[in-house]
C-alpha positions as CSV (number, residue, x, y, z in Angstrom):
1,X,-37.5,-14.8,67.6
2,X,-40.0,-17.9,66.8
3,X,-37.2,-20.3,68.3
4,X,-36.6,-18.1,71.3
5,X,-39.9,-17.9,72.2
6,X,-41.7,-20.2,75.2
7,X,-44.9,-19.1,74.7
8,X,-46.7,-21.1,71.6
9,X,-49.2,-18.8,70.4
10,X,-46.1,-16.1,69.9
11,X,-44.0,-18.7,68.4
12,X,-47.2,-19.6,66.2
13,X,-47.9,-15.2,65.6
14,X,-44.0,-15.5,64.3
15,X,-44.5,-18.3,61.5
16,X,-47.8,-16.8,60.2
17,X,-46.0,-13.8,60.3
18,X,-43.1,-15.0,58.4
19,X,-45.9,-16.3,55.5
20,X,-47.0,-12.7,55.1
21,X,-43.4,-11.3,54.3
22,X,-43.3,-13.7,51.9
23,X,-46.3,-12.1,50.3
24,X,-44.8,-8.8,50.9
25,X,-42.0,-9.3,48.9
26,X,-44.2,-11.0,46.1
27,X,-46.3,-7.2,46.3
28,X,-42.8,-5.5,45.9
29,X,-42.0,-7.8,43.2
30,X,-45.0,-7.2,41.4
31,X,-44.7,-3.4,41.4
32,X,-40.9,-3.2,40.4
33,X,-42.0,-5.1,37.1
34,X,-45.1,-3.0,36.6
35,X,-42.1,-0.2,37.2
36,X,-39.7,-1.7,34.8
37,X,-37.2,-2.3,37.3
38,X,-35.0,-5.1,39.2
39,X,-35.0,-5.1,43.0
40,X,-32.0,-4.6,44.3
41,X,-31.7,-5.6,48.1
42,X,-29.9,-2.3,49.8
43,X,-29.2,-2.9,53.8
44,X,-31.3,-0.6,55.7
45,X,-28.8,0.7,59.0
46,X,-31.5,1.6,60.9
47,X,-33.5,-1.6,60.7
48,X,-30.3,-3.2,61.1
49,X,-29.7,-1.2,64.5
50,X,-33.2,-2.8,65.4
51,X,-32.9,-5.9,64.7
52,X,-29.4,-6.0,66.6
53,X,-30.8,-4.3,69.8
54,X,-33.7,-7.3,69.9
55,X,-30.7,-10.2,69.5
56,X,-28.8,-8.4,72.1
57,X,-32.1,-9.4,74.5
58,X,-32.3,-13.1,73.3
59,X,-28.5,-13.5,74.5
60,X,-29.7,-12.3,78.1
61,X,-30.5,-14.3,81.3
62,X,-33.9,-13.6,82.7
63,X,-37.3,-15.8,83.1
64,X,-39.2,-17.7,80.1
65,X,-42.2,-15.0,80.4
66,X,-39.9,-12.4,80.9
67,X,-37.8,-13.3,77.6
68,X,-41.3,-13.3,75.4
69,X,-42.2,-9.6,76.6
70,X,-38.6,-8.7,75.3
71,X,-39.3,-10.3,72.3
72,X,-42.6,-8.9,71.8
73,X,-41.3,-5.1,72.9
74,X,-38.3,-6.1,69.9
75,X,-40.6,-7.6,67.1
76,X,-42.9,-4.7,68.0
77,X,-40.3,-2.3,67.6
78,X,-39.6,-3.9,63.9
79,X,-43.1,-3.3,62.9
80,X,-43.5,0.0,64.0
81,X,-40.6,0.6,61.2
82,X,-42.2,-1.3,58.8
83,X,-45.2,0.4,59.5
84,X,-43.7,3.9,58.9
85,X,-41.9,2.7,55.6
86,X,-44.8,1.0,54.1
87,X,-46.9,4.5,54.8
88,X,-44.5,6.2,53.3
89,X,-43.8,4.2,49.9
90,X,-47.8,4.4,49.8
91,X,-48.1,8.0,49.9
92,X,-45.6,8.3,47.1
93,X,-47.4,5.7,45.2
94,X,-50.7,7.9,45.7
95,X,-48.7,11.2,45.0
96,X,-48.0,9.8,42.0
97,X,-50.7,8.2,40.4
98,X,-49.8,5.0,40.7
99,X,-53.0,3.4,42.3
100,X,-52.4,-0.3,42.1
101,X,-48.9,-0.1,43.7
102,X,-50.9,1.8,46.3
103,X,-53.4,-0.2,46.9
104,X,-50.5,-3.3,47.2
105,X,-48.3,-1.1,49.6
106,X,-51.9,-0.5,52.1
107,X,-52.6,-3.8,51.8
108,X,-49.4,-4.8,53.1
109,X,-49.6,-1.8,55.4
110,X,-53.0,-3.0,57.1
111,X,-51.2,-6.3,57.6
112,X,-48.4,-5.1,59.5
113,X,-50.7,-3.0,61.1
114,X,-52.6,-6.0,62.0
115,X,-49.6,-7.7,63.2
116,X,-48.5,-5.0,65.7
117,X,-52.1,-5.3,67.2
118,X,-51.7,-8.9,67.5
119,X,-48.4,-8.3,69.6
120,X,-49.9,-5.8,71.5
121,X,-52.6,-8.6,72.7
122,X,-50.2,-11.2,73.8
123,X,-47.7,-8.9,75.2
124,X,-50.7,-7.9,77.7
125,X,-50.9,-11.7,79.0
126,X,-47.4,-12.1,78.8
127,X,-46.1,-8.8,80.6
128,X,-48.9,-9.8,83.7
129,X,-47.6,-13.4,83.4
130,X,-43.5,-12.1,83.7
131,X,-44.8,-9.7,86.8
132,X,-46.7,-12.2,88.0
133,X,-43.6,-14.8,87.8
134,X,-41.3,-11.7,89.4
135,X,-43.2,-10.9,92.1
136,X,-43.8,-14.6,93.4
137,X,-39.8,-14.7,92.9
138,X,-39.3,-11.4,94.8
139,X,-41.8,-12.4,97.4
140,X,-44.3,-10.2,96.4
141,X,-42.2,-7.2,96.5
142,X,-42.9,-5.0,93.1
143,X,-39.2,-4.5,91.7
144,X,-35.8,-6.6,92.1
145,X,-34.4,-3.8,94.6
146,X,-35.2,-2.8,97.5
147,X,-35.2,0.5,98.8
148,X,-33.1,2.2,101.8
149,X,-35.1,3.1,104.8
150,X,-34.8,6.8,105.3
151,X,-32.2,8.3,107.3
């Protein structure tokens, strides 16, 4: 999504972003030893379905601005999951006593949190820049089709 992405401060919201999964995974890491256990990597279908559905938008033809709101709708829709998975395996953690894995798994929540705010910014510049971009293509009109006089 960083490469497909025109605007810089999204491409730039992408690589920090990349830094904190890193640190994500060293938070997972450190509560599977305190567990006693290896993590096994197990492919998630429904992330998978997400992540699929956001390529599928990279692969279309539309305007640079227009292309970065996809993206940002996409990644958005990535955290959101995270987000609910991250809550969850807190919870658990707190339901079961374990406060330093639950501490981890909110810290790690508040970031992605954080993250989907940060999107949420830049897709309101971005989505005004795309209309702004399709309207001067469309000659002002507000959509791509026009409507039928009536009959």
């Amino acid at each position: 999504m960083a490469e497909a992405s025109s605007s810089e401060e999204l491409r730039q919201g992408f690589e920090e972003h990349l830094q904190q999964t890193r640190n994500h995974v060293q938070r997972l890491e450190q509560i599977f030893e305190r567990l006693g256990e290896k993590p096994k990597g197990k492919k998630c279908k429904g992330m998978e379905g997400i992540v699929k559905e956001g390529s599928e938008a990279l692969d279309e033809d539309m305007q640079e601005d227009t292309k970065d709101a996809a993206i940002i709708g996409a990644a958005q829709r990535v955290e959101h999951y995270e987000i609910a998975s991250y809550g969850t395996a807190r919870t658990h953690a707190d339901l079961l006593g374990r406060e330093e894995d639950a501490r981890l798994l909110e810290e790690t929540l508040q970031e992605e949190k954080k993250t989907d705010e940060k999107l949420t910014e830049l897709a309101e510049n971005i989505n005004l820049q795309a209309q702004q971009a399709n309207a001067a293509e469309t000659g002002g009109r507000r959509g791509t089709t026009r409507r039928k006089p009536a009959a």
